[in-house]
C-alpha positions in Angstrom: 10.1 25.3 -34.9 13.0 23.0 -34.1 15.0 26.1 -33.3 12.3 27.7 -30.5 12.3 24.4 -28.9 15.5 24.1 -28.4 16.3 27.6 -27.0 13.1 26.9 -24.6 14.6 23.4 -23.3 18.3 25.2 -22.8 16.4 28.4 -20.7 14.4 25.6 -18.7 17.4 23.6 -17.7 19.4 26.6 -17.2 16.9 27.6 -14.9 17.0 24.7 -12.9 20.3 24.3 -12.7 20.1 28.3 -11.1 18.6 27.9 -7.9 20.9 27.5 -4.8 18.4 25.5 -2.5 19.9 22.7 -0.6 18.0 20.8 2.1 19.9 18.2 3.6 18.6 15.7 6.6 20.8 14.9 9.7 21.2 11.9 11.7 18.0 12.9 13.9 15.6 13.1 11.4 14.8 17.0 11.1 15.5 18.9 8.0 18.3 21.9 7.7 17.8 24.6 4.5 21.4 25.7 4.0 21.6 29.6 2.2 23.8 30.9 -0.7 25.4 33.5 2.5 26.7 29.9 4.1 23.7 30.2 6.7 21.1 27.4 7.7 18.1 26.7 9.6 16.4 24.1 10.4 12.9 23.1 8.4 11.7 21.1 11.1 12.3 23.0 14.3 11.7 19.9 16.8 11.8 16.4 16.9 8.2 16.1 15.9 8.9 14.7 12.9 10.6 11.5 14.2 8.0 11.4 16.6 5.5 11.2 14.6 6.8 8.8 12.0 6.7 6.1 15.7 3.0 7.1 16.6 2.1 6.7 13.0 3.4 3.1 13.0 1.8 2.3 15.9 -1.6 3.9 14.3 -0.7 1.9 11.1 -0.6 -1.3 13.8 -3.8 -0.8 15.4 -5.2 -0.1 11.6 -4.4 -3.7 10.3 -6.4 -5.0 13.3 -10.0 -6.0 12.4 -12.7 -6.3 14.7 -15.9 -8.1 13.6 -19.1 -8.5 15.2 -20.4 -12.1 15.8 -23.6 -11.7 13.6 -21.4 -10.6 10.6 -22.4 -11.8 7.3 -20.0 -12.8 4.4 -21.0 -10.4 1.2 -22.4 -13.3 -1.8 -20.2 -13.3 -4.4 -21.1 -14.1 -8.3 -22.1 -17.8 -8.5 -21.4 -17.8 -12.6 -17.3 -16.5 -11.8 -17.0 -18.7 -8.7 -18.1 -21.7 -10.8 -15.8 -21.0 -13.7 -12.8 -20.4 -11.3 -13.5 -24.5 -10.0 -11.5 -25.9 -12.5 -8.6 -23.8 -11.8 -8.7 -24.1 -7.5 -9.4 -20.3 -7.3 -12.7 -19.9 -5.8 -13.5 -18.3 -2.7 -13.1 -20.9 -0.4 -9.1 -21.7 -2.3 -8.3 -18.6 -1.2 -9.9 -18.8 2.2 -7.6 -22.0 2.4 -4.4 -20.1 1.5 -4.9 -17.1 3.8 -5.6 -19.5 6.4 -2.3 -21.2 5.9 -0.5 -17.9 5.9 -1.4 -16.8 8.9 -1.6 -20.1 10.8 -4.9 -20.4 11.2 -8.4 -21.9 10.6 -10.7 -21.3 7.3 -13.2 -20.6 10.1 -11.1 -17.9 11.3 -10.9 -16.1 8.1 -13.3 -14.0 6.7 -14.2 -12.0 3.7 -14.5 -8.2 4.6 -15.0 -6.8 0.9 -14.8 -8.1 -2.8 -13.7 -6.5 -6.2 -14.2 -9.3 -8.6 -14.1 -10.2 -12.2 -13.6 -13.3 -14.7 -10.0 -12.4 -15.1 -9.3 -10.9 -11.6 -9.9 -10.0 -7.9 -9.3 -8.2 -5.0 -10.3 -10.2 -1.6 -10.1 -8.4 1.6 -10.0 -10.9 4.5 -9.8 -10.5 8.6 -7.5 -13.6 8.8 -6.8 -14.5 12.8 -8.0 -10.4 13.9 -5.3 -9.1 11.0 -6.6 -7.6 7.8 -5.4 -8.6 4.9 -5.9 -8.5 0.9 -5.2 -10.8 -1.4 -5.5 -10.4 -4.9 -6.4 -13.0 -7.7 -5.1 -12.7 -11.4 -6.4 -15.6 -13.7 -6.3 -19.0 -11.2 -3.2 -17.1 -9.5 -3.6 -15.9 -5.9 -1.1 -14.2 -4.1 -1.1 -11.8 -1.3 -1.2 -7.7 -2.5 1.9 -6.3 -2.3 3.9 -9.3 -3.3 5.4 -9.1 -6.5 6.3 -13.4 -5.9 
């Protein structure tokens, strides 16, 4: 048994180690497929791809922008976690307070989009000053998503 797998593993990386495929990237952006007869071509054949990568940062932009209607209602969150989270400052309206002072601006200005919530955890999803953003909450911990400190 020891034997096949062995042989199998050394076929597998030989195999690997066969193929003659190199695709390198230039300054530009676009892609070039160099050949085992010291040819090349190019993947991407225009400039679209750096393009694109600009218009999908501007899309990405206008994404994180919120727009809410004036009649908008906050969705009720659990009143048994929100009181358990009072002794540790990390109810709703803690976290309202810290995304306010991260984005310099009112806890009127901030509201909650969408909730995933537990005893031990939570995701908040905020329009903070026309700006989405999502905070997340681990124990009495809240910090913003993406944030590692």
């Amino acid at each position: 048994m020891k034997k096949s797998l062995l042989i199998l593993l050394f076929f597998v990386s030989f195999m690997s180690f066969a193929q003659n495929i190199h695709v390198l990237k230039t300054n530009d952006g676009r892609r070039v497929l160099l050949k085992e007869d010291h040819s090349w071509e190019y993947i991407d054949s225009d400039k679209t791809l750096v393009d694109s990568t600009k218009i999908d940062l501007a899309v990405l932009k206008e994404k994180d922008k919120c727009i809410v209607e004036k009649d908008y209602k906050e969705p009720a969150l659990n009143n048994k976690i929100q009181s358990q989270l009072k002794k540790g400052r990390a109810t709703i309206s803690d976290i309202k307070r810290k995304v306010a002072k991260d984005h310099e601006c009112t806890e009127e200005q901030v509201l909650l989009l969408s909730f995933s919530e537990k005893k031990a955890s939570g995701i908040y999803h905020f329009c903070a000053n026309g700006t989405k953003v999502s905070y997340k909450r681990n124990g009495f911990t809240i910090i913003k998503s993406g944030k590692f400190f």
